[in-house]
C-alpha positions as CSV (number, residue, x, y, z in Angstrom):
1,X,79.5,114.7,109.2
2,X,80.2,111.5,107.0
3,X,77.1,111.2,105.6
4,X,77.6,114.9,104.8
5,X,80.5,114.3,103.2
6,X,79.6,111.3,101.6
7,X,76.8,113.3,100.3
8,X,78.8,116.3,99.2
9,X,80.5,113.8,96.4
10,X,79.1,115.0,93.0
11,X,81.5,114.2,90.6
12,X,80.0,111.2,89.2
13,X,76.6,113.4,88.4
14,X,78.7,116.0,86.2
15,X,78.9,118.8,88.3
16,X,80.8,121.7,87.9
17,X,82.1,121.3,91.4
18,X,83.0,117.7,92.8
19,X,81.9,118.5,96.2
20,X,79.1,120.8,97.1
21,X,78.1,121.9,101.1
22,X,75.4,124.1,101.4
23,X,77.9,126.4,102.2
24,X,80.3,126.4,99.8
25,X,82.0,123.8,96.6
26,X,85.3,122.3,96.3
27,X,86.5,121.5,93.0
28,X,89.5,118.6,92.9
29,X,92.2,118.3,90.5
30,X,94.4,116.0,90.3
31,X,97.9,116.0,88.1
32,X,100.6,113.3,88.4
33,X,102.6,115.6,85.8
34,X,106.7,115.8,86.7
35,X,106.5,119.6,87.1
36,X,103.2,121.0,88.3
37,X,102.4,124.1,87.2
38,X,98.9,124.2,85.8
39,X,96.1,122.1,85.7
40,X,93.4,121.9,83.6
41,X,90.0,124.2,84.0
42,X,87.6,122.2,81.9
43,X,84.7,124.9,82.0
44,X,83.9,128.5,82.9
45,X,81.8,127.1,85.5
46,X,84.0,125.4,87.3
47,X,85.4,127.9,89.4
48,X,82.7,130.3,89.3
49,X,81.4,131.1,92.7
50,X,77.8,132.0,91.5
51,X,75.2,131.0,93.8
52,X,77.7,128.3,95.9
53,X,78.9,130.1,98.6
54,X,82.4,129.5,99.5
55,X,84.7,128.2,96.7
56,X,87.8,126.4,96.9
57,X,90.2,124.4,94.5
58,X,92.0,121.5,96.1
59,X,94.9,120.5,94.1
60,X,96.5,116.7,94.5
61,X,100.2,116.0,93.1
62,X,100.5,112.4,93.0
63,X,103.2,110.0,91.7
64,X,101.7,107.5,89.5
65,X,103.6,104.3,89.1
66,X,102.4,101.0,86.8
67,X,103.6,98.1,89.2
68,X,102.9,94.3,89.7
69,X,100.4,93.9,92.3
70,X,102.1,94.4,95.5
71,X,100.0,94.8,98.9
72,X,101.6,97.0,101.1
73,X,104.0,98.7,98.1
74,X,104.2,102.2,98.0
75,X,100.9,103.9,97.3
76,X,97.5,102.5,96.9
77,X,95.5,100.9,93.9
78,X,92.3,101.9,93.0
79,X,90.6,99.1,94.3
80,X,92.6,99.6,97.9
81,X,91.3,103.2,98.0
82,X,88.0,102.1,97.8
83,X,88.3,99.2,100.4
84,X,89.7,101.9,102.5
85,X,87.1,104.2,102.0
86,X,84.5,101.1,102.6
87,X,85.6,100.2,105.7
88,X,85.4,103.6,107.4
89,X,81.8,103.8,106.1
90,X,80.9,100.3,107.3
91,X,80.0,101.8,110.5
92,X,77.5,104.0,108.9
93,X,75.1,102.0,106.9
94,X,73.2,104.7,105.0
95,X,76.7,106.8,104.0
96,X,77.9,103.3,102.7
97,X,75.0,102.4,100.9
98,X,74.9,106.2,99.2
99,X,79.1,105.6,98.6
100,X,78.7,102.5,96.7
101,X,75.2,104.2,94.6
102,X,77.8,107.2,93.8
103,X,80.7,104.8,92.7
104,X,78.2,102.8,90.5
105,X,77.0,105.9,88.8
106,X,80.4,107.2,88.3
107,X,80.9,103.5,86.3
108,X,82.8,101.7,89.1
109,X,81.8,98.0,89.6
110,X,83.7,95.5,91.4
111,X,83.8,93.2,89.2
112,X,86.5,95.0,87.3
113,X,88.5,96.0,90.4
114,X,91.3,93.8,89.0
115,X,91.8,96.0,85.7
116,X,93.0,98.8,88.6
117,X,95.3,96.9,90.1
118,X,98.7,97.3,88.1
119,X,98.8,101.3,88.8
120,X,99.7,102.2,92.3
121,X,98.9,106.0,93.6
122,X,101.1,108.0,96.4
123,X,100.1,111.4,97.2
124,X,103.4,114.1,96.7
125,X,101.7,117.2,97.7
126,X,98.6,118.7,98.5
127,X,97.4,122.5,97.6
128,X,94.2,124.4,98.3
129,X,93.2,127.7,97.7
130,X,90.2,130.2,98.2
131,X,88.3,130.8,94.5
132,X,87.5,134.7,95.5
133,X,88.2,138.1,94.3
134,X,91.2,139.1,91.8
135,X,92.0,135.0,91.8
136,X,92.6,133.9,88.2
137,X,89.6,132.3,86.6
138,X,87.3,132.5,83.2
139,X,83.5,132.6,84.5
140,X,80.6,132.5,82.4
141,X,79.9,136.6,83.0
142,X,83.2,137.3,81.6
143,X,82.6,135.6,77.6
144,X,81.7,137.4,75.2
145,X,78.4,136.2,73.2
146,X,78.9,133.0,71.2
147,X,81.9,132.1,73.6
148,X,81.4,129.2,75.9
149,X,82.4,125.4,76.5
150,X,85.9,127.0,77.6
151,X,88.7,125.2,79.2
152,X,92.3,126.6,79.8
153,X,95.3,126.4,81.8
154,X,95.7,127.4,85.2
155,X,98.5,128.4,86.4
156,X,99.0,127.4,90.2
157,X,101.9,129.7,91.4
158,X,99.3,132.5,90.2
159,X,97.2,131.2,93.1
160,X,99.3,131.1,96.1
161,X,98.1,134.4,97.6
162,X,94.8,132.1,97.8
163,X,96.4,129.7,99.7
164,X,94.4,127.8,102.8
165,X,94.6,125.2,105.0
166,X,92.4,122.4,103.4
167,X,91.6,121.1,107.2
168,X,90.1,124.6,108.0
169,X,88.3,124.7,104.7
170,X,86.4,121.4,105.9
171,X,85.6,122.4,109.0
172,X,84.2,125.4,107.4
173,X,81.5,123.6,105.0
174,X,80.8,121.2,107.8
175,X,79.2,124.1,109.9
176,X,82.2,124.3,112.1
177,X,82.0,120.3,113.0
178,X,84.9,118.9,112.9
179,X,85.3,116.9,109.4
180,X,87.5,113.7,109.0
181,X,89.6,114.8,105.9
182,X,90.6,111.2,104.8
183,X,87.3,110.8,103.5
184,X,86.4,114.1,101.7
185,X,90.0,113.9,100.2
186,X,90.1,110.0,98.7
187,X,86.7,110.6,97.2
């Protein structure tokens, strides 16, 4: 299942999900605003379930915080993310070797590590919801013609009824193996 997830991982190929199972998609937001309410849709496509299967939106609050360079402060840098995320793969050459290809095409090289160091991430909460039925969204069969490249706000206590257990989602794409979630979720 690593390599899986590992090769799941298409945000650095502009996709309109960032992780795509043969089963299903997850898209990931991320907000690090003070009240989180919405976050930001950035196309019809991206939570329209056409052709993927099972569709989810995983939601990360995090508390963002500019600080000297501190290992073992409160949250991780970029950089220490990475190394974490390097070190689990280093048992699995090939899902290393694909991890390192994807954060090269989505512009990370190590050389510039240091640039990332000043910002340290923690993790407040974690949401994830089922993208089905009467759950608010703006898909592509819904413009009208000459409408498209849409983006909007969505509001997350709208979703709650959608609400799911993100470690039962990943078992789900992973064809009922049992998926380590520290990977699938730092990516």
């Amino acid at each position: 299942p690593v390599f899986a997830a590992v090769s799941s991982w298409k945000a650095s190929d502009a996709s309109h999900q960032d992780f795509q199972f043969p089963s299903g998609a997850i898209e990931v937001k991320t907000t690090s605003a003070k009240r989180p309410h919405t976050v930001r849709i950035t196309s019809e496509r991206q939570l329209d379930g056409t052709g993927v299967g099972s569709l989810y939106l995983h939601v990360l609050v995090v508390d963002e915080r500019e600080v000297p360079s501190d290992p073992g402060g409160a949250g991780l840098t970029l950089p220490e993310i990475i190394a974490q995320l390097r070190a689990f793969l280093a048992a699995e050459p090939q899902s290393a070797s694909l991890f390192d290809d994807r954060l090269l095409h989505a512009g990370w090289v190590d050389s510039a590590a240091s640039h990332y160091e000043s910002r340290r991430w923690t993790i407040r909460r974690e949401q994830t919801f089922q993208v089905s039925g009467s759950f608010p969204r703006i898909t592509e069969t819904m413009l009208p013609a000459g409408i498209g490249d849409v983006s909007y706000a969505l509001d997350l206590e709208a979703c709650n009824e959608f609400a799911m257990d993100i470690a039962t989602v990943l078992t789900a794409l992973a064809g009922g193996t049992s998926f380590d979630r520290t990977l699938a979720t730092e990516m």
